[in-house]
mmCIF file of the N, C-alpha and C atoms, coordinates in Angstrom:
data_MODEL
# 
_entry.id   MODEL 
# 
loop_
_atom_site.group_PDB 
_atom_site.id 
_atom_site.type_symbol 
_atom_site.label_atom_id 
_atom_site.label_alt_id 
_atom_site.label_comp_id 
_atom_site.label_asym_id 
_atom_site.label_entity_id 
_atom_site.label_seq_id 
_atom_site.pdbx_PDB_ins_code 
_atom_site.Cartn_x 
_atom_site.Cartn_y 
_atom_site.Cartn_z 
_atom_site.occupancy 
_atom_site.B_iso_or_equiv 
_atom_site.pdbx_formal_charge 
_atom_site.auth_seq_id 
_atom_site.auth_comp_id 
_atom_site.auth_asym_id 
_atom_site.auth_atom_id 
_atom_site.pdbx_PDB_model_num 
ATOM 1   N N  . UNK A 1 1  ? 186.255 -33.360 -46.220 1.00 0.00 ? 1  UNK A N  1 
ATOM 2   C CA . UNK A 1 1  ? 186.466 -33.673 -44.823 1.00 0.00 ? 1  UNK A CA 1 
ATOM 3   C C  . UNK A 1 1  ? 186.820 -32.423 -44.020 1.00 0.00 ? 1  UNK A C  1 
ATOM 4   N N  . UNK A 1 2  ? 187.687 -31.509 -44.644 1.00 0.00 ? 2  UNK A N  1 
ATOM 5   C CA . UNK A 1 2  ? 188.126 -30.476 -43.753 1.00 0.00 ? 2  UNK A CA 1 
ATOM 6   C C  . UNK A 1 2  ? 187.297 -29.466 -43.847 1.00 0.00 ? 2  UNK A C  1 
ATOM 7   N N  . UNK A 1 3  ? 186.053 -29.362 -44.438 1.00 0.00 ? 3  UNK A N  1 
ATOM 8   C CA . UNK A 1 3  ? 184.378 -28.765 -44.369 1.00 0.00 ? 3  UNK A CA 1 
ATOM 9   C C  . UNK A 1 3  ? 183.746 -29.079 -43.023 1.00 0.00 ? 3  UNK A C  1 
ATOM 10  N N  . UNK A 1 4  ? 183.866 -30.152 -43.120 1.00 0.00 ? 4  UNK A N  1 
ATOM 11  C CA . UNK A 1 4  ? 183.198 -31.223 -42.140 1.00 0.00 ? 4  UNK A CA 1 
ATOM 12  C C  . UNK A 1 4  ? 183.639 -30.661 -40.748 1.00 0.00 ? 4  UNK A C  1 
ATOM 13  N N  . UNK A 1 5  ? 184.794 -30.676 -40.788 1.00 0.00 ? 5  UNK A N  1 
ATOM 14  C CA . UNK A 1 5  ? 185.411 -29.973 -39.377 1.00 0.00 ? 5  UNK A CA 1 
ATOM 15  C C  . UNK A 1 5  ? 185.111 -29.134 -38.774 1.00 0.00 ? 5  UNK A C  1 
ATOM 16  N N  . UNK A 1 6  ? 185.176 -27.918 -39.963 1.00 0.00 ? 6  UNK A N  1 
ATOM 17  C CA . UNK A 1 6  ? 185.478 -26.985 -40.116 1.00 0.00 ? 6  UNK A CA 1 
ATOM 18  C C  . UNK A 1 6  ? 183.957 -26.008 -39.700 1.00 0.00 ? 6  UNK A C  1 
ATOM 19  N N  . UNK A 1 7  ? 182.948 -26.650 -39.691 1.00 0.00 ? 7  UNK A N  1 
ATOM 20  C CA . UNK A 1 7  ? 181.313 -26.670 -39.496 1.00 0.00 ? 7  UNK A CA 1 
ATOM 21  C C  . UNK A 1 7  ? 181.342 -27.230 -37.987 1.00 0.00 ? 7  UNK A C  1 
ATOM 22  N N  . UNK A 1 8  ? 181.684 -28.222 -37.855 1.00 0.00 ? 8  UNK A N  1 
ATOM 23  C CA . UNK A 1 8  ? 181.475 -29.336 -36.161 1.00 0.00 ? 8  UNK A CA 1 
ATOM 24  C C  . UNK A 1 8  ? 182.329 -27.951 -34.946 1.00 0.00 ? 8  UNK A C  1 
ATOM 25  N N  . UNK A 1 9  ? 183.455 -27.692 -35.912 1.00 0.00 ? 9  UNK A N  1 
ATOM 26  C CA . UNK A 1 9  ? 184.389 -26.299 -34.595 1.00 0.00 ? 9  UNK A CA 1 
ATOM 27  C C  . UNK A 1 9  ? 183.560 -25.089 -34.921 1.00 0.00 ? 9  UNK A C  1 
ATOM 28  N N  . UNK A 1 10 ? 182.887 -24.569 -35.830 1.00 0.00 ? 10 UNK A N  1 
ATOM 29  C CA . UNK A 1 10 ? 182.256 -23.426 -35.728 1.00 0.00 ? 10 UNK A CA 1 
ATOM 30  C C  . UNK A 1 10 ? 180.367 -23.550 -34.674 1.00 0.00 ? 10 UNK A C  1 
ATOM 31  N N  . UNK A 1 11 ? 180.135 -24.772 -35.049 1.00 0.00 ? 11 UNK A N  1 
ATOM 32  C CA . UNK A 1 11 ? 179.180 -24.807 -34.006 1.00 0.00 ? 11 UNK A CA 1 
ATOM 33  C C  . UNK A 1 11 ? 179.629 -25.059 -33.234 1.00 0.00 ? 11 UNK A C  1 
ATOM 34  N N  . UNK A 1 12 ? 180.309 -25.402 -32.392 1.00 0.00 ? 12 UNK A N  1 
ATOM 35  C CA . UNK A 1 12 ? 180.936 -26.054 -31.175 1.00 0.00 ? 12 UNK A CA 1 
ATOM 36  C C  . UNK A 1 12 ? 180.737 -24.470 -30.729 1.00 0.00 ? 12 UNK A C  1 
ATOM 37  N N  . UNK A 1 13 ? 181.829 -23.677 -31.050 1.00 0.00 ? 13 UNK A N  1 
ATOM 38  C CA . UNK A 1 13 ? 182.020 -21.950 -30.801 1.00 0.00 ? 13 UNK A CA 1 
ATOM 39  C C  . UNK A 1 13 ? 180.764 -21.830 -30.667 1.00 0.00 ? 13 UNK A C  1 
ATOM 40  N N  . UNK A 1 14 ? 180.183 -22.066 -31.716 1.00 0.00 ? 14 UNK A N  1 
ATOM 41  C CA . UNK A 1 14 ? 178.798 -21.024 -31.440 1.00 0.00 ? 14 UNK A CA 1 
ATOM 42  C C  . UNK A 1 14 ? 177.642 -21.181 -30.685 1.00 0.00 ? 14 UNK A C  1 
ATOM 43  N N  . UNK A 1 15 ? 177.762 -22.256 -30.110 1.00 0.00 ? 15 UNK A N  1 
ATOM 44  C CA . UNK A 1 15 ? 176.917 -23.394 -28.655 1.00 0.00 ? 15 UNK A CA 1 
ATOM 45  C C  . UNK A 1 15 ? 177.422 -22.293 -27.439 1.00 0.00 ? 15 UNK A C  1 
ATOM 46  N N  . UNK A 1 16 ? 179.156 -21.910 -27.349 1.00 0.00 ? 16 UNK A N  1 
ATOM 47  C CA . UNK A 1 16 ? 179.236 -21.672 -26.218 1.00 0.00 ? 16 UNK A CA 1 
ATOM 48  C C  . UNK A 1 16 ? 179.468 -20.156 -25.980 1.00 0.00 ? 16 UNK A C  1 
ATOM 49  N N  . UNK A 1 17 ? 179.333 -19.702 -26.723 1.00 0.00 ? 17 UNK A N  1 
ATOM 50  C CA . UNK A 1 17 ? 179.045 -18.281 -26.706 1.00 0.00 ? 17 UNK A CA 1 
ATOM 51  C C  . UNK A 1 17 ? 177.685 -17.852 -27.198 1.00 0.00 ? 17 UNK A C  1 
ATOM 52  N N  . UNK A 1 18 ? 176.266 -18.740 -27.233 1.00 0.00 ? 18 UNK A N  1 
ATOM 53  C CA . UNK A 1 18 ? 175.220 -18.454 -26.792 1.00 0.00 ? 18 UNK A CA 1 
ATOM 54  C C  . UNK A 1 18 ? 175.286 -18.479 -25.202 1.00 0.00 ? 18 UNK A C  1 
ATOM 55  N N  . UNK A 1 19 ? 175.557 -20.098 -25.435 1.00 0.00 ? 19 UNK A N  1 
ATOM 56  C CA . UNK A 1 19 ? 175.528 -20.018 -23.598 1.00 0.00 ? 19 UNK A CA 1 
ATOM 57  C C  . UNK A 1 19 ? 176.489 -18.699 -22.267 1.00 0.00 ? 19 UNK A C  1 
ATOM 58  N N  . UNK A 1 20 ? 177.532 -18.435 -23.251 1.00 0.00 ? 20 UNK A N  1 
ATOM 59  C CA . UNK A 1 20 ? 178.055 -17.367 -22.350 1.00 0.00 ? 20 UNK A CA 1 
ATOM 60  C C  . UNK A 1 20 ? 177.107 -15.628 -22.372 1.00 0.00 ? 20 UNK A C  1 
ATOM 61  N N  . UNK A 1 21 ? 176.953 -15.709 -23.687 1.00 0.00 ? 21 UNK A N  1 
ATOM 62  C CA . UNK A 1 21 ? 175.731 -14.474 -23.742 1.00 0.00 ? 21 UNK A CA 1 
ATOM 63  C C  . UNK A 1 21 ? 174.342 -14.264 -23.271 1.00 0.00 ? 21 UNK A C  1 
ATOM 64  N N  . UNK A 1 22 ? 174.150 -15.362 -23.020 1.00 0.00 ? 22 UNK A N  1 
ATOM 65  C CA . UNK A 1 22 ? 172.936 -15.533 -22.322 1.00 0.00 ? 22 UNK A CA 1 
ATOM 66  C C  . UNK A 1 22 ? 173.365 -15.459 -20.601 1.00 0.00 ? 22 UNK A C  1 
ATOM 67  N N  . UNK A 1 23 ? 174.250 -16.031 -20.246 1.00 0.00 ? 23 UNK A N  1 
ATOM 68  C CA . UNK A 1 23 ? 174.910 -15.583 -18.657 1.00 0.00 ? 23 UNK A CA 1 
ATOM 69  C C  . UNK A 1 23 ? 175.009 -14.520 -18.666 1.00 0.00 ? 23 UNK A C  1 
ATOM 70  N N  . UNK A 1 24 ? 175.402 -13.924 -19.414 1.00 0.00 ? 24 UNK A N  1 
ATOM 71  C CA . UNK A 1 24 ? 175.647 -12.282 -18.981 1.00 0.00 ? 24 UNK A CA 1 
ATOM 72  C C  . UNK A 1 24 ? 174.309 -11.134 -19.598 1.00 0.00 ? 24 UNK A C  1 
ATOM 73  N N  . UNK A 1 25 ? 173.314 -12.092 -19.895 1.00 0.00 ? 25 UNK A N  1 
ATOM 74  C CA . UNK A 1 25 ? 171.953 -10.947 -19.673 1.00 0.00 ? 25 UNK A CA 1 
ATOM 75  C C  . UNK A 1 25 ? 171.935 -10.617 -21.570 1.00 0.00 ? 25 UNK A C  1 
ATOM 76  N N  . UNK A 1 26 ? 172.646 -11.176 -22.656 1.00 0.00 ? 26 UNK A N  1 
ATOM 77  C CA . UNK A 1 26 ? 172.694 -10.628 -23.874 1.00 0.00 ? 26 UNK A CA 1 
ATOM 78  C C  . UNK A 1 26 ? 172.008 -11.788 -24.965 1.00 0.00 ? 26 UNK A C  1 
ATOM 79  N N  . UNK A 1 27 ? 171.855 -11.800 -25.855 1.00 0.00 ? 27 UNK A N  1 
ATOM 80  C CA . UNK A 1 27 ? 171.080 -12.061 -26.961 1.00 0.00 ? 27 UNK A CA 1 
ATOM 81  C C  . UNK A 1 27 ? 171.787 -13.233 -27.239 1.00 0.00 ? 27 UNK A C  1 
ATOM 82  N N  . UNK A 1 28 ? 171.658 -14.361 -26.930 1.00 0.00 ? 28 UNK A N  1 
ATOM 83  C CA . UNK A 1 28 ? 172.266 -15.625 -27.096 1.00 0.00 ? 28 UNK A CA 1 
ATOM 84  C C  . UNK A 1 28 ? 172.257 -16.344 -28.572 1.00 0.00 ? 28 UNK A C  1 
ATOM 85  N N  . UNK A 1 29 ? 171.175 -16.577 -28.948 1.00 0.00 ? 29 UNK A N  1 
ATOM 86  C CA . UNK A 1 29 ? 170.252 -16.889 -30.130 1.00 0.00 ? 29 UNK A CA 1 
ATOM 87  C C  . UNK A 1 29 ? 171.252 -16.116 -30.990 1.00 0.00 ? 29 UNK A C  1 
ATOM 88  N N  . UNK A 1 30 ? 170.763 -14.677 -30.837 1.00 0.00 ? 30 UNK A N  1 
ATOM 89  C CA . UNK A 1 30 ? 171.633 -13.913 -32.119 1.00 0.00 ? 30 UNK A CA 1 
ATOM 90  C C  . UNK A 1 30 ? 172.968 -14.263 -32.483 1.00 0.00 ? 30 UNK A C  1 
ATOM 91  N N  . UNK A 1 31 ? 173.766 -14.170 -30.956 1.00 0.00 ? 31 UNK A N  1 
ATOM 92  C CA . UNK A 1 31 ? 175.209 -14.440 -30.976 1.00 0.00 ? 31 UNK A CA 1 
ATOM 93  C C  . UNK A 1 31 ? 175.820 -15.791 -31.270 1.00 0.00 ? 31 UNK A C  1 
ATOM 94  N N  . UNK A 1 32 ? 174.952 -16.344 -31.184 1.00 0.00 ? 32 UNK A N  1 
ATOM 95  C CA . UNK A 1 32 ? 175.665 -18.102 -31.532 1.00 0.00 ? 32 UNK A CA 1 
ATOM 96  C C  . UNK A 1 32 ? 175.497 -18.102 -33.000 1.00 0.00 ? 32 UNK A C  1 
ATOM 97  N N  . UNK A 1 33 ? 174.372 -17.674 -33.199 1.00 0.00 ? 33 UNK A N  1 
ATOM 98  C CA . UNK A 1 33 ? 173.982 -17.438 -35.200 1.00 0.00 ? 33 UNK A CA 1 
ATOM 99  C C  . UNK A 1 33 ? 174.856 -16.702 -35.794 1.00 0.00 ? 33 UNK A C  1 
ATOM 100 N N  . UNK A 1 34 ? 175.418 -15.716 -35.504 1.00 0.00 ? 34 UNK A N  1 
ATOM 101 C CA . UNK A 1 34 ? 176.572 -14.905 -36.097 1.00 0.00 ? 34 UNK A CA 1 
ATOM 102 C C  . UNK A 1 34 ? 177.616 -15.387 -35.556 1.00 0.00 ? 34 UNK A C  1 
ATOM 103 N N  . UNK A 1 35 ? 177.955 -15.867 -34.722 1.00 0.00 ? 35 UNK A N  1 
ATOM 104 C CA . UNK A 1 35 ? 179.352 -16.614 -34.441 1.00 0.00 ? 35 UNK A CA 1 
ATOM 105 C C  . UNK A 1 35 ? 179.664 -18.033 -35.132 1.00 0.00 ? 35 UNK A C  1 
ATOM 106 N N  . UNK A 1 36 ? 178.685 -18.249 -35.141 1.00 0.00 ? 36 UNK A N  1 
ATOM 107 C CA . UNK A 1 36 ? 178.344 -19.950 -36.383 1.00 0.00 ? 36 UNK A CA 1 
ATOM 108 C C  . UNK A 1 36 ? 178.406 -19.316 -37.871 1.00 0.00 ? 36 UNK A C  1 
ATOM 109 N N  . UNK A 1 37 ? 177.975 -18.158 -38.455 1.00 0.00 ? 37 UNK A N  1 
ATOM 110 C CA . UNK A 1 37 ? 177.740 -17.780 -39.778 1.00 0.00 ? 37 UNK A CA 1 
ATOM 111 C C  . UNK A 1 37 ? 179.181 -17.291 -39.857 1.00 0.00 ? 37 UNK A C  1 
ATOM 112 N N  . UNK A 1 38 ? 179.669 -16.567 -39.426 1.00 0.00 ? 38 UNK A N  1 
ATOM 113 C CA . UNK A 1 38 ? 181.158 -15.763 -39.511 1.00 0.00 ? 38 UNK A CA 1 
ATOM 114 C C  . UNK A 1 38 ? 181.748 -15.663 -38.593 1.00 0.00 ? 38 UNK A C  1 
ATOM 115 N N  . UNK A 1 39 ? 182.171 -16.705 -38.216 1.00 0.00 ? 39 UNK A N  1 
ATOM 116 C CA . UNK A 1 39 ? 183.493 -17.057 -36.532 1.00 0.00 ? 39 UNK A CA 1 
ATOM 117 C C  . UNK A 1 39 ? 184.577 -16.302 -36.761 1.00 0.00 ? 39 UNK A C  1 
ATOM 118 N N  . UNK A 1 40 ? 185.160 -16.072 -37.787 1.00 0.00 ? 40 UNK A N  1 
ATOM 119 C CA . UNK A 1 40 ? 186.439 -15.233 -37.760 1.00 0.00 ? 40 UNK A CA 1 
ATOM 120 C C  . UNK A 1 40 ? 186.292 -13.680 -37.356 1.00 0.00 ? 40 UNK A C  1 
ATOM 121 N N  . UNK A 1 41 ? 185.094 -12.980 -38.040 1.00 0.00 ? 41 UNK A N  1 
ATOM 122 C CA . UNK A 1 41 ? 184.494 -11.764 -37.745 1.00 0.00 ? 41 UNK A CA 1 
ATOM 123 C C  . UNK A 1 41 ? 184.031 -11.582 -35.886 1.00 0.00 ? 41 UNK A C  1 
ATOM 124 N N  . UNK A 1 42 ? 183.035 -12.632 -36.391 1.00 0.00 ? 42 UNK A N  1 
ATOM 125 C CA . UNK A 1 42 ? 182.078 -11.770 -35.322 1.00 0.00 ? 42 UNK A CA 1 
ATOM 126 C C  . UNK A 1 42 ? 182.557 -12.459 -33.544 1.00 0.00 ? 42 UNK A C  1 
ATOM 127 N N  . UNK A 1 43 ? 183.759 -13.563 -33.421 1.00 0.00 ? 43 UNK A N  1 
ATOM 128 C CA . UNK A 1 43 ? 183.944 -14.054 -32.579 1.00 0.00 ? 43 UNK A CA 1 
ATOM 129 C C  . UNK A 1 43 ? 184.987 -12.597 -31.787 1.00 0.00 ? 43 UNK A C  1 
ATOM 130 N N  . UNK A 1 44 ? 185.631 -11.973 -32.145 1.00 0.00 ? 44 UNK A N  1 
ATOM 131 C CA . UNK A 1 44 ? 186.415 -10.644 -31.507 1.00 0.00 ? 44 UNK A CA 1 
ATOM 132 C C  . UNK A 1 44 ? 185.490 -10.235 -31.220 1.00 0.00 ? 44 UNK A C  1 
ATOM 133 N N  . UNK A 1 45 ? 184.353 -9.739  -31.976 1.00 0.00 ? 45 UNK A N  1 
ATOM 134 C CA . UNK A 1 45 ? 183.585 -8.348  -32.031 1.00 0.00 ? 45 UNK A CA 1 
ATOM 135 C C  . UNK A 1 45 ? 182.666 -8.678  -30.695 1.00 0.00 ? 45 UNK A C  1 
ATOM 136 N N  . UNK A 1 46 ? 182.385 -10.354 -30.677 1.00 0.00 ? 46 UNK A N  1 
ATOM 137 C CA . UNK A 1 46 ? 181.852 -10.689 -29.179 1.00 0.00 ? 46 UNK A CA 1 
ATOM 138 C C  . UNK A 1 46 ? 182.680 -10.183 -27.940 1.00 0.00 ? 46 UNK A C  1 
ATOM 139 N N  . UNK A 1 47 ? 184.008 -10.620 -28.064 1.00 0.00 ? 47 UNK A N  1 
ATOM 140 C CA . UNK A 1 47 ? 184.902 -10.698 -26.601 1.00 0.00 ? 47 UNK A CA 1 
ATOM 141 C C  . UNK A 1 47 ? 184.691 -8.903  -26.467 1.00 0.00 ? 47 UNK A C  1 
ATOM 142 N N  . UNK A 1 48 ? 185.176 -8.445  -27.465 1.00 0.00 ? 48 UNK A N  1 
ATOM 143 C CA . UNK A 1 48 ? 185.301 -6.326  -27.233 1.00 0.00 ? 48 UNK A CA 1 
ATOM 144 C C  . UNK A 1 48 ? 184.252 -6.200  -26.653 1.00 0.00 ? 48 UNK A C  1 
ATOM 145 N N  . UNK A 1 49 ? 182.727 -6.964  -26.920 1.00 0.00 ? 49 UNK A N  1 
ATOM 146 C CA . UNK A 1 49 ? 181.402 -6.265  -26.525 1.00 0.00 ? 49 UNK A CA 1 
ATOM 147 C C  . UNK A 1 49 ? 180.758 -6.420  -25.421 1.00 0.00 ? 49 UNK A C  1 
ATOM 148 N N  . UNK A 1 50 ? 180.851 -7.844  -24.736 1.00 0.00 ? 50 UNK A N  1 
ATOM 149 C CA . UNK A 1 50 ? 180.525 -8.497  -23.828 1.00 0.00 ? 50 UNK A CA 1 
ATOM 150 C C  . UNK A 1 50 ? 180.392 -7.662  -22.496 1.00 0.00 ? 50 UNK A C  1 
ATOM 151 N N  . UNK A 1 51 ? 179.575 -8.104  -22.277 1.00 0.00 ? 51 UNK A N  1 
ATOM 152 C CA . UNK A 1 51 ? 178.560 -7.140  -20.343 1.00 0.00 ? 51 UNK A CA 1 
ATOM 153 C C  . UNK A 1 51 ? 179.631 -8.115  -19.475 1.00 0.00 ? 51 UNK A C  1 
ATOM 154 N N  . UNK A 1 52 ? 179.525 -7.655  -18.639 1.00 0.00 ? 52 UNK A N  1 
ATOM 155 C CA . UNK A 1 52 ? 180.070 -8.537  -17.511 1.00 0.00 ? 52 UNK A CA 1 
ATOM 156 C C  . UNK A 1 52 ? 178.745 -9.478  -17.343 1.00 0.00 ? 52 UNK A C  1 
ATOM 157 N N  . UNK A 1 53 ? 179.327 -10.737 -16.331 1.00 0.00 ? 53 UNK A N  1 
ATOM 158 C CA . UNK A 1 53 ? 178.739 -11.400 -15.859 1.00 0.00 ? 53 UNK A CA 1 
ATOM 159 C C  . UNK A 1 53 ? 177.370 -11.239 -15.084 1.00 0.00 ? 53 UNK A C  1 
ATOM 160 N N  . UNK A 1 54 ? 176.611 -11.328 -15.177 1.00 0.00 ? 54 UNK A N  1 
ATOM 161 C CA . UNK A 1 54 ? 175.131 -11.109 -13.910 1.00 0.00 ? 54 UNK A CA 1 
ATOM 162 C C  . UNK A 1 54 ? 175.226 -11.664 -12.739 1.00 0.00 ? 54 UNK A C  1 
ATOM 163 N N  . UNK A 1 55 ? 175.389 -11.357 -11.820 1.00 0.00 ? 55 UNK A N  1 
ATOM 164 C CA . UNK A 1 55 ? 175.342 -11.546 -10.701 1.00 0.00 ? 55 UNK A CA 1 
ATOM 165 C C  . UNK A 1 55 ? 174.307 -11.808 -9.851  1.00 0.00 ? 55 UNK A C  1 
ATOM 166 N N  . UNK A 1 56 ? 173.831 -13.483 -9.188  1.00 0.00 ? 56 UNK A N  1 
ATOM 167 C CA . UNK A 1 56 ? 172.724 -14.192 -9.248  1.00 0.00 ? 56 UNK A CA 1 
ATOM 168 C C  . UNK A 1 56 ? 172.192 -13.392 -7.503  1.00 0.00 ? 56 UNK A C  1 
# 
């Protein structure tokens, strides 16, 4: 059960930091796949890296 979770909160993360990487002009796809494969790693290494926002 605590697999189960533990999979449902790492995609959850990794839904919304495609969607935030893709707002800001960056590789969405990639970043939700590595934030879903290794959330503990690669979820910092997102916030340090991140572009600012695009401005419409």
């Amino acid at each position: 059960m605590e697999y189960l979770f533990g999979l449902i909160i790492a995609a959850i993360v990794g839904v919304l930091i495609a969607k935030d990487a893709n707002s800001r002009g960056m590789n969405g796809t990639g970043w939700g796949i590595f934030v879903f494969l290794v959330c503990i790693v690669a979820l910092p290494i997102y916030l340090i890296v991140r572009k600012p926002v695009l401005e419409e």
